[in-house]
C-alpha positions as CSV (number, residue, x, y, z in Angstrom):
1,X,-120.5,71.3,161.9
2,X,-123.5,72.5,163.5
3,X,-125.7,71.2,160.8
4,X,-123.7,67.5,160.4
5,X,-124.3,67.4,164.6
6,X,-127.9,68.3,164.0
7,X,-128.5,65.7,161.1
8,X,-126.6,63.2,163.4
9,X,-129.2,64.0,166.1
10,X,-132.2,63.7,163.4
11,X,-130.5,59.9,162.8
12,X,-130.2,59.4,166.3
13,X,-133.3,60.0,167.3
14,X,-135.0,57.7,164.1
15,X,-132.2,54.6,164.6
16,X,-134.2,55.1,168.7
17,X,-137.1,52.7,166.9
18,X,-134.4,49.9,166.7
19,X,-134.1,48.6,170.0
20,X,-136.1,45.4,170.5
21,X,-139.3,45.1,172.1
22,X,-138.4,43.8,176.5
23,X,-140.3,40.3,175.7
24,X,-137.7,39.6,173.1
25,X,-135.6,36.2,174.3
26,X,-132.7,34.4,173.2
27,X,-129.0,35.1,172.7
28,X,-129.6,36.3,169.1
29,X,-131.7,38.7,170.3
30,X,-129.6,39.7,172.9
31,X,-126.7,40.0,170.4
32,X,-129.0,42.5,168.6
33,X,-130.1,44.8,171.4
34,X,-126.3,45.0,172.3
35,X,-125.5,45.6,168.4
36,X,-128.7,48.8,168.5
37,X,-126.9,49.9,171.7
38,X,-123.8,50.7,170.6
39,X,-125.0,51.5,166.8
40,X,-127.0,54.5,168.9
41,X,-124.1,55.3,171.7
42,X,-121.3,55.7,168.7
43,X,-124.1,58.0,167.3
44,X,-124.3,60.2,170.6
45,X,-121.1,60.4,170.7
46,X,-120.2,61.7,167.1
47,X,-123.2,64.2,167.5
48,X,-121.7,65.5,170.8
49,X,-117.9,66.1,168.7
50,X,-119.8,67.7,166.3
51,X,-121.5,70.2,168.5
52,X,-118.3,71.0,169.9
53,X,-116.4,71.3,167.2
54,X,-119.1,73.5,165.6
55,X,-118.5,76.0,168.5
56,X,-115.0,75.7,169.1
57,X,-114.7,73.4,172.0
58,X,-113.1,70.7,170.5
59,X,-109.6,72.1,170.1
């Protein structure tokens, strides 16, 4: 578990590079910058279970 939470981390921090640029306009690009937010909130959040489950917090 410790090594998925620190590959997820590794992902995390590359997927970082897909937010748009602040001079980005329009609803489509909106609708992308909301998309890269939550694409790199789920991946916080399965790297956080998998720290805990890899030292026993998680049950």
């Amino acid at each position: 578990m410790a090594a998925l939470a620190e590959r997820i981390g590794v992902l995390r921090g590359a997927a970082g590079g897909i937010l748009p640029d602040a001079d980005w306009e329009g609803a489509a690009a909106r609708r992308y910058a909301e998309w890269a937010a939550g694409l790199l909130a789920g991946l916080a959040t399965a790297e956080g279970a998998a720290l805990e489950l890899a030292t026993g917090a998680g049950g």
